[in-house]
VODRENTI-915667 format. One line per 8 residues: number of its first residue (from 1); their letters; for each residue x, y, z of C-alpha. Coordinates in pm, whole numbers. Layout:
REM VODRENTI-915667
NUM> a> X Y Z | ... .
REM end
This chain:
REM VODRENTI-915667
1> xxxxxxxx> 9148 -2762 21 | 9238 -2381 69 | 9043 -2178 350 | 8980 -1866 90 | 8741 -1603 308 | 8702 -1417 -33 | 8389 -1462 -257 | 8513 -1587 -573 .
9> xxxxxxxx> 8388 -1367 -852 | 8243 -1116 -634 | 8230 -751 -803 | 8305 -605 -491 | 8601 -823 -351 | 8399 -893 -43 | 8489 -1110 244 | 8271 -1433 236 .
17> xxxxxxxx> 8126 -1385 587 | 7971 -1020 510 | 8038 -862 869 | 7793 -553 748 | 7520 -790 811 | 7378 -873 1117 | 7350 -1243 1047 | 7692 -1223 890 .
25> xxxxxxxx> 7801 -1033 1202 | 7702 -1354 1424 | 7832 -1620 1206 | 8184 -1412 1193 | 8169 -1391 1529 | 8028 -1784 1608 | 8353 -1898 1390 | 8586 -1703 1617 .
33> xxxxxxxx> 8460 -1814 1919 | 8473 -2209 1803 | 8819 -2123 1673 | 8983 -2069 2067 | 9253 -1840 2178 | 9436 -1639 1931 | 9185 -1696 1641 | 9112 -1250 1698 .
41> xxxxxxxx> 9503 -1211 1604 | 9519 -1380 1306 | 9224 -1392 1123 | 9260 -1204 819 | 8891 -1100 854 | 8867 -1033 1231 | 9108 -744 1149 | 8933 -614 893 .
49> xxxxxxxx> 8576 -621 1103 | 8775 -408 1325 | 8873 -162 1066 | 8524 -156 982 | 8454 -90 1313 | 8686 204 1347 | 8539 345 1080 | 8154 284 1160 .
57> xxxxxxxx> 8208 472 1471 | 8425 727 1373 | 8172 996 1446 | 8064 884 1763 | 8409 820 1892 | 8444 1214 1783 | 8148 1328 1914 | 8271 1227 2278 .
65> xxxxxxxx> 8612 1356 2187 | 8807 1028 2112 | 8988 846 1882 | 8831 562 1650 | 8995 275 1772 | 8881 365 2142 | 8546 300 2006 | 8697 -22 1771 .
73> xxxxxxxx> 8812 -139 2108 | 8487 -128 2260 | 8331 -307 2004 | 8643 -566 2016 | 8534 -580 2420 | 8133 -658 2321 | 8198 -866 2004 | 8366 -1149 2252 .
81> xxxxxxxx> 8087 -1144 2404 | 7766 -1411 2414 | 7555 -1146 2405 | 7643 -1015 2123 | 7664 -1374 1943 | 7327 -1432 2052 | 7134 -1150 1987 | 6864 -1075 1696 .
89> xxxxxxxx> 7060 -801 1621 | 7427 -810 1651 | 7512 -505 1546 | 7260 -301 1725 | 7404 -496 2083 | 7765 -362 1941 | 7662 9 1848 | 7457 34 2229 .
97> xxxxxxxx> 7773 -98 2420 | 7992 162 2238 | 7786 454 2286 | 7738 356 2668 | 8105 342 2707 | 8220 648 2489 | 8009 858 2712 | 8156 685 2999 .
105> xxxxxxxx> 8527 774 2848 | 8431 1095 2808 | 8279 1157 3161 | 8609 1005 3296 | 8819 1228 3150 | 8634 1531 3239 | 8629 1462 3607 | 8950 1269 3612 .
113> xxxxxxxx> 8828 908 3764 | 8826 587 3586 | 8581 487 3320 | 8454 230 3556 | 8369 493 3784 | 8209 710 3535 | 7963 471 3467 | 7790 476 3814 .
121> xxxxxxxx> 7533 777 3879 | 7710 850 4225 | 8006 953 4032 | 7872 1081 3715 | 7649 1332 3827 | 7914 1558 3954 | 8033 1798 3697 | 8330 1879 3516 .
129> xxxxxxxx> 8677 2070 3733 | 8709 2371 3620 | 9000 2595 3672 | 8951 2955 3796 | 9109 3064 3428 | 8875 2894 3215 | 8603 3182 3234 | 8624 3484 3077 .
137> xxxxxxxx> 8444 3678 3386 | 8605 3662 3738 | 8492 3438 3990 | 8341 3660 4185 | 8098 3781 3962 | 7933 3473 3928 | 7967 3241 4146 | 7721 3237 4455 .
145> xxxxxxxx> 7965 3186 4766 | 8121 3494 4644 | 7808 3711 4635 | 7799 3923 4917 | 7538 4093 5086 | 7508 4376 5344 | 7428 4187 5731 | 7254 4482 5809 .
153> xxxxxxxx> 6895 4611 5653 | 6887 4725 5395 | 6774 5018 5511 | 7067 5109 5692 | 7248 5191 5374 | 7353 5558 5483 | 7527 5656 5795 | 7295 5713 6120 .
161> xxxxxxxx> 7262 6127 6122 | 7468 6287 6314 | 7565 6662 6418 | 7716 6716 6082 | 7490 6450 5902 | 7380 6708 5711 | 7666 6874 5553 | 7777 6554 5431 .
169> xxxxxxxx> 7463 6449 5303 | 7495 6815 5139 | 7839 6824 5035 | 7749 6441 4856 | 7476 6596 4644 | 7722 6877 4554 | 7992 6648 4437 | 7756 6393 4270 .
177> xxxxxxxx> 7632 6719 4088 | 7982 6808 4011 | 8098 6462 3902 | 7805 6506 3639 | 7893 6845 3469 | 8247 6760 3460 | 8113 6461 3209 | 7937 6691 2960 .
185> xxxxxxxx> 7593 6701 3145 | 7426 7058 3177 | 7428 7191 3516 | 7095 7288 3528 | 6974 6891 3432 | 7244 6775 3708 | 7129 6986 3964 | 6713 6918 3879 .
193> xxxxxxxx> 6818 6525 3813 | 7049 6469 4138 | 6808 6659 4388 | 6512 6448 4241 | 6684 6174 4303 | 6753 6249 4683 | 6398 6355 4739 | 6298 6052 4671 .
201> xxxxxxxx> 6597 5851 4824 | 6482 6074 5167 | 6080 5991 5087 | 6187 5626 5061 | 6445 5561 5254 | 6591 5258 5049 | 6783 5293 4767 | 6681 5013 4566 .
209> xxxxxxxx> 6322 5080 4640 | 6351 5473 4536 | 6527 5303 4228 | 6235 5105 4144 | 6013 5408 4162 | 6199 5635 3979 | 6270 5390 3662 | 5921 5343 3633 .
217> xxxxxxxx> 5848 5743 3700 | 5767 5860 3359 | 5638 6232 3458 | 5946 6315 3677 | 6142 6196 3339 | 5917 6425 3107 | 5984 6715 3402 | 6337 6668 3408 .
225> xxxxxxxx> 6317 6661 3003 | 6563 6337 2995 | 6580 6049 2704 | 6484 5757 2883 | 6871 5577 2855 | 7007 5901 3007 | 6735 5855 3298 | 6797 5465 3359 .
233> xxxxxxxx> 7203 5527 3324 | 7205 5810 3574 | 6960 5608 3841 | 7153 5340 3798 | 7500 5544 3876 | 7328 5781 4135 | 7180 5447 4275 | 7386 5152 4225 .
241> xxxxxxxx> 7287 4852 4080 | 7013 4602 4266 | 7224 4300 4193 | 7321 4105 4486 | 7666 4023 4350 | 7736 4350 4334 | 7594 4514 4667 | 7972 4529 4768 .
249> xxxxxxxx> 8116 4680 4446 | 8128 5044 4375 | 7867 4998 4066 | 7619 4860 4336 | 7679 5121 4586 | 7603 5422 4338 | 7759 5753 4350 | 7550 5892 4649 .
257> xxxxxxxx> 7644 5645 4909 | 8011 5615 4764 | 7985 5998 4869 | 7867 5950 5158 | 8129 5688 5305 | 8386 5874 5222 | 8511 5818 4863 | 8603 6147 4670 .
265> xxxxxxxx> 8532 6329 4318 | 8878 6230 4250 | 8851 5873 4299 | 8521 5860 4116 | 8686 6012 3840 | 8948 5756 3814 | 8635 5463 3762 | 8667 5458 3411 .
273> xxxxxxxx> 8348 5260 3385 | 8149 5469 3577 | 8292 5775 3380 | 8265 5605 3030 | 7886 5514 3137 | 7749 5871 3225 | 7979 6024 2954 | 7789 5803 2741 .
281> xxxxxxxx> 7444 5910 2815 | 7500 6277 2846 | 7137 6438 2734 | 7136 6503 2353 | 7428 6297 2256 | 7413 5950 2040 | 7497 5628 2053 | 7746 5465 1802 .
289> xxxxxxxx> 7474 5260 1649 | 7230 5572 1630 | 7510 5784 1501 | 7556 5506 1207 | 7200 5483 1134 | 7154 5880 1118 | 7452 5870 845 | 7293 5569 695 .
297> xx> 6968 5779 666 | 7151 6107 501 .
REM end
């Protein structure tokens, strides 16, 4: 009497006990069990359930960024099992046990614990490690311990006056005004644009306040005969940006108060974005993209 696991005649040279099946699944499975130790390791037809296995969860196993036979082995791990012998559905038992522990692989790679610790919720909630080279952007600029605000009001954002308070404040506005024709913009617009901008910086007294005003100032724009990019680009430079994470940069101090503290028309010369930016939006000058669409148009 031969033990043949092949079905004789079959078209498709399957194995007698079709493992696809559920029901073949758990009588595969029953056999092993009743066979004892080592029946796994040399069962022709254990091995190749587990090359089905590989293969069945292939995608999953890449999905979680792992090989096959990690997710052959978990099956191997639940297939021993009574559970799965028992169970209505086999396979189904198999495939949930697999996925469960491929995400739990995967979660103990990324934060470097065991899988057995992945799988409790007081580990896995915690996210991945990153390293302080993985961004593109700097630290700095977006990560919220790093944000850094002024201690003071924010209306204390220029100096206190004092006996020469004004020839500062003066020879600021001059400079700003400078710093502007020396990019391309007409002096007569720099002049009008900066001293608009300082009446209103005195009226308000807070710069990101006047900045809020002025953006959404459409006469003063029409008055002052600007595009509306040149207008937001040069309140935005004049003003700084509103952004918290920037409140201690030199884009979210603005020209004025960079002026004011002591920072010169050289030095703002040598920002290359601020100099790029206003060069940029210089009154009747064009984008790239409007440039392109003007040729596209001729």
């Amino acid at each position: 009497m031969t033990n043949d696991t092949r079905t004789t005649g079959a078209s498709d040279d399957r194995p007698a006990e079709d493992y696809r099946s559920s029901e073949g699944l758990r009588t595969l499975l029953n056999r092993l069990h009743s066979a004892g130790r080592g029946a796994w390791e040399h069962d022709a037809v254990a091995a190749e359930l587990m090359t089905f296995a590989a293969e069945k969860y292939a995608a999953l196993a890449h999905k979680h960024r792992l090989d096959p036979w990690e997710a052959a082995s978990a099956a191997f791990d639940v297939m021993r099992t009574k559970a799965a012998r028992t169970a209505d559905d086999p396979w189904a038992v198999v495939t949930h046990a697999v996925r469960i522990t491929c995400v739990a692989e995967e979660r103990g790679q990324g934060l470097m614990c065991s899988t057995h610790q992945a799988r409790r919720p007081r580990y896995s909630v915690f996210h991945d490690p990153e390293r302080l080279s993985d961004r593109e952007n700097p630290l700095d600029d977006y990560h919220p311990a790093f944000h850094v605000t002024d201690t003071h009001g924010e209306d204390d954002d220029l100096p206190e006056p004092e006996h020469d308070g004004a020839a500062a404040t003066g020879a600021a506005v001059e400079d700003a005004i400078a710093l502007l024709t020396l990019l391309g913009w007409p002096v007569g617009t720099a002049r009008a644009a900066v001293e608009h901008v300082c009446v209103a910086l005195t009226r308000v007294g807070n710069r990101h306040t006047a900045y809020e005003t002025l953006r959404r100032d459409k006469h003063a724009r029409a008055l002052l005969d600007l595009p509306s990019r040149s207008w937001a680009v040069l309140l935005r430079a004049l003003l700084g940006s509103p952004l918290p994470e920037l409140a201690a940069t030199g884009a979210g101090r603005g020209v004025l108060l960079r002026l004011l503290i002591g920072e010169t028309l050289p030095v703002l010369l040598r920002d290359d974005d601020l100099v790029l930016t206003l060069s940029l939006a210089v009154p009747g000058t064009s984008t790239p993209s409007a440039k392109k669409k003007s040729r596209g148009a001729g």
